[in-house]
Backbone as JSON Lines, residues from 0, in Angstrom:
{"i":0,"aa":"X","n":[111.26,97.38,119.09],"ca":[110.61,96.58,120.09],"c":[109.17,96.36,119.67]}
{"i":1,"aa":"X","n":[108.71,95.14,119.61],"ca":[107.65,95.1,119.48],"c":[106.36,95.15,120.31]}
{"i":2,"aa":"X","n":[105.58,95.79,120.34],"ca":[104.4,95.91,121.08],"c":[103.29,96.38,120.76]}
{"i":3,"aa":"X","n":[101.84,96.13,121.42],"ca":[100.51,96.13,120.96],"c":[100.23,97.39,119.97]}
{"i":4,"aa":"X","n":[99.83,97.43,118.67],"ca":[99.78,98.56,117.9],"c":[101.18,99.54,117.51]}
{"i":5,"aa":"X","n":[101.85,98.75,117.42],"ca":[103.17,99.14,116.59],"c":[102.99,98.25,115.12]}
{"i":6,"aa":"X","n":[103.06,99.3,114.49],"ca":[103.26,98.61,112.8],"c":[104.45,97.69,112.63]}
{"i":7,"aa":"X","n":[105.68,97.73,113.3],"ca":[106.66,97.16,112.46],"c":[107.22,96.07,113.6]}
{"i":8,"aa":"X","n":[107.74,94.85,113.47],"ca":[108.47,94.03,114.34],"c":[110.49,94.19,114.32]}
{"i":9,"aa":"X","n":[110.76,93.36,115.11],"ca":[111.85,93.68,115.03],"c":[112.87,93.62,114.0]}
{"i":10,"aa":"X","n":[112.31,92.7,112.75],"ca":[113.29,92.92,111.38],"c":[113.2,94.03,110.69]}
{"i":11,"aa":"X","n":[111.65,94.74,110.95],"ca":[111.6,95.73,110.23],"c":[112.42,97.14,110.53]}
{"i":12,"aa":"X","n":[112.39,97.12,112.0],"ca":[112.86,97.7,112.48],"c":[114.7,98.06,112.42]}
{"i":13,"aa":"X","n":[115.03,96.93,112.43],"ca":[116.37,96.62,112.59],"c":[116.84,96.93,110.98]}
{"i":14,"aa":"X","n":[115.91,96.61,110.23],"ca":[116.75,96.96,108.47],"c":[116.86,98.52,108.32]}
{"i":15,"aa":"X","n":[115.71,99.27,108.92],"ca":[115.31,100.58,108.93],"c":[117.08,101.06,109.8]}
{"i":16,"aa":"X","n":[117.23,100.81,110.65],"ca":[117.86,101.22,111.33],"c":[119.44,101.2,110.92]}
{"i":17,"aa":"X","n":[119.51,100.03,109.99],"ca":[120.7,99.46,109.62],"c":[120.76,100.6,108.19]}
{"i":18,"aa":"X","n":[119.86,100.5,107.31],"ca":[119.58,101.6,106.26],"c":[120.11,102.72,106.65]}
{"i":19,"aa":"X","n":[119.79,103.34,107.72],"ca":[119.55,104.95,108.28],"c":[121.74,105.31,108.39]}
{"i":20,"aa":"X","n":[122.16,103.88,108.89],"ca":[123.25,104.35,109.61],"c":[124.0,104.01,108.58]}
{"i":21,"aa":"X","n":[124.13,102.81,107.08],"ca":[124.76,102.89,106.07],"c":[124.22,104.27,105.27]}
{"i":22,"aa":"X","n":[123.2,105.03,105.21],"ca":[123.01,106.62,104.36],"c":[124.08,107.63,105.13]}
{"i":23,"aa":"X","n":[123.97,107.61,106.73],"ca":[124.82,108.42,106.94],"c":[126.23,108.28,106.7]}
{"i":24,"aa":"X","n":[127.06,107.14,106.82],"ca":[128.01,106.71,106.72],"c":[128.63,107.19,105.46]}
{"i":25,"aa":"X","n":[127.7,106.67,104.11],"ca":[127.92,107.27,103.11],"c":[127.56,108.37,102.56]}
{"i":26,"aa":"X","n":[127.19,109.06,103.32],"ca":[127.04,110.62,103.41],"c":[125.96,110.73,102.0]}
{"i":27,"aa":"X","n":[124.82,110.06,102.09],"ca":[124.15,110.0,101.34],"c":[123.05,110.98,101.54]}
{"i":28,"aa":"X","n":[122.91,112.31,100.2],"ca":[122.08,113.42,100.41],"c":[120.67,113.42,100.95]}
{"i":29,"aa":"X","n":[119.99,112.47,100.72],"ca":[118.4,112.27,100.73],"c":[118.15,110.95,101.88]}
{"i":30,"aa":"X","n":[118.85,110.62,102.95],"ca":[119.38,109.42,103.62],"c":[117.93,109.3,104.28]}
{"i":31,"aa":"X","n":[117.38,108.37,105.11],"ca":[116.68,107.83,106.14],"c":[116.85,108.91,107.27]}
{"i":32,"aa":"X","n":[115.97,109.12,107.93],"ca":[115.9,110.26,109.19],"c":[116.21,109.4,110.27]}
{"i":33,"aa":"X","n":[117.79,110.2,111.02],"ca":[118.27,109.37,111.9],"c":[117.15,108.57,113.13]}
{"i":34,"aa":"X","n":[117.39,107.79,114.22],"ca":[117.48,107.6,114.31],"c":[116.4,108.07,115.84]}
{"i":35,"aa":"X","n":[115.51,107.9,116.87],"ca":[114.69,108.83,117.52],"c":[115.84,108.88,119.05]}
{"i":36,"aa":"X","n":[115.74,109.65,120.22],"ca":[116.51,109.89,120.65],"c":[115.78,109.03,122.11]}
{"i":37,"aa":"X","n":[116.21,108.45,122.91],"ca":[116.02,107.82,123.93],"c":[114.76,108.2,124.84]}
{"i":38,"aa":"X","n":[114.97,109.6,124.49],"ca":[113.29,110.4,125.55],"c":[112.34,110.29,124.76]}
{"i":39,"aa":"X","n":[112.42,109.94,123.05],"ca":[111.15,109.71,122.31],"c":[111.22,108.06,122.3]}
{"i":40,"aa":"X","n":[111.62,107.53,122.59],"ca":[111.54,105.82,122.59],"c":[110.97,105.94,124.11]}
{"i":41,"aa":"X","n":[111.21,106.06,125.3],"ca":[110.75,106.51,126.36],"c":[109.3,107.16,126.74]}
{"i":42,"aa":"X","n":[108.85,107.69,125.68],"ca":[107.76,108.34,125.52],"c":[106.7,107.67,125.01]}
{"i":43,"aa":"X","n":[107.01,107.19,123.96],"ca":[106.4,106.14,123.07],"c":[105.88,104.72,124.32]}
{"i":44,"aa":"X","n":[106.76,104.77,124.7],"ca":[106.0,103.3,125.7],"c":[105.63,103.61,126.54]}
{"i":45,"aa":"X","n":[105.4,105.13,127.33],"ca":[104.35,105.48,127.9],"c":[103.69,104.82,127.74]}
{"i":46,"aa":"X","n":[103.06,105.88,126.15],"ca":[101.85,105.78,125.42],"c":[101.63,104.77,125.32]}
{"i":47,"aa":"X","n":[102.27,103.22,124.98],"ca":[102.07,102.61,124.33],"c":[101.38,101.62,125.81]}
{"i":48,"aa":"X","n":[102.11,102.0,127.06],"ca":[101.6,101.25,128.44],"c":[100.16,101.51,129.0]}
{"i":49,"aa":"X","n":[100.29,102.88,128.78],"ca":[98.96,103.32,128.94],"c":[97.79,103.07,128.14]}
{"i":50,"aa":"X","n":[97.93,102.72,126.93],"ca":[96.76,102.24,126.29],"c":[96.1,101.46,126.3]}
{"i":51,"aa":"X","n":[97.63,100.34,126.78],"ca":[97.09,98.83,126.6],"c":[96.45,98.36,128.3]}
{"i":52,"aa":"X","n":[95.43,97.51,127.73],"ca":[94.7,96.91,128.64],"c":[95.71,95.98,129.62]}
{"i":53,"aa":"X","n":[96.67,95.27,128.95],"ca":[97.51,93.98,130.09],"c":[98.41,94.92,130.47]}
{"i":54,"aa":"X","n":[98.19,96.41,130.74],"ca":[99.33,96.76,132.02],"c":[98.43,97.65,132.99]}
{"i":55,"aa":"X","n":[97.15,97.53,133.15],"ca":[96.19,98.01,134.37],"c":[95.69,98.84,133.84]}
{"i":56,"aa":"X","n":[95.7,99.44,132.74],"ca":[95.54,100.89,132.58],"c":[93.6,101.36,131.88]}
């Protein structure tokens, strides 16, 4: 998802993600680190609400 002070947009994101789940698939030793779990995506836009100026904060 993209938003204020995130490095990556959604292609980047989406190849990363697509990468992560063809390493595991192929049970590849040194693979991409899965994948963050819903309470750290959750967390993250806290942070990311609270920082930014266009949500009151």
């Amino acid at each position: 998802m993209e938003a204020p002070g995130v490095g990556g947009g959604n292609a980047e994101n989406f190849t990363f993600q697509a990468r992560a789940l063809l390493d595991q698939v192929a049970w590849v030793a040194e693979s991409l680190p899965a994948c963050v779990t819903f309470a750290d995506a959750l967390r993250t836009m806290e942070i990311i609400q609270a920082s930014s100026p266009q949500y009151g904060s």
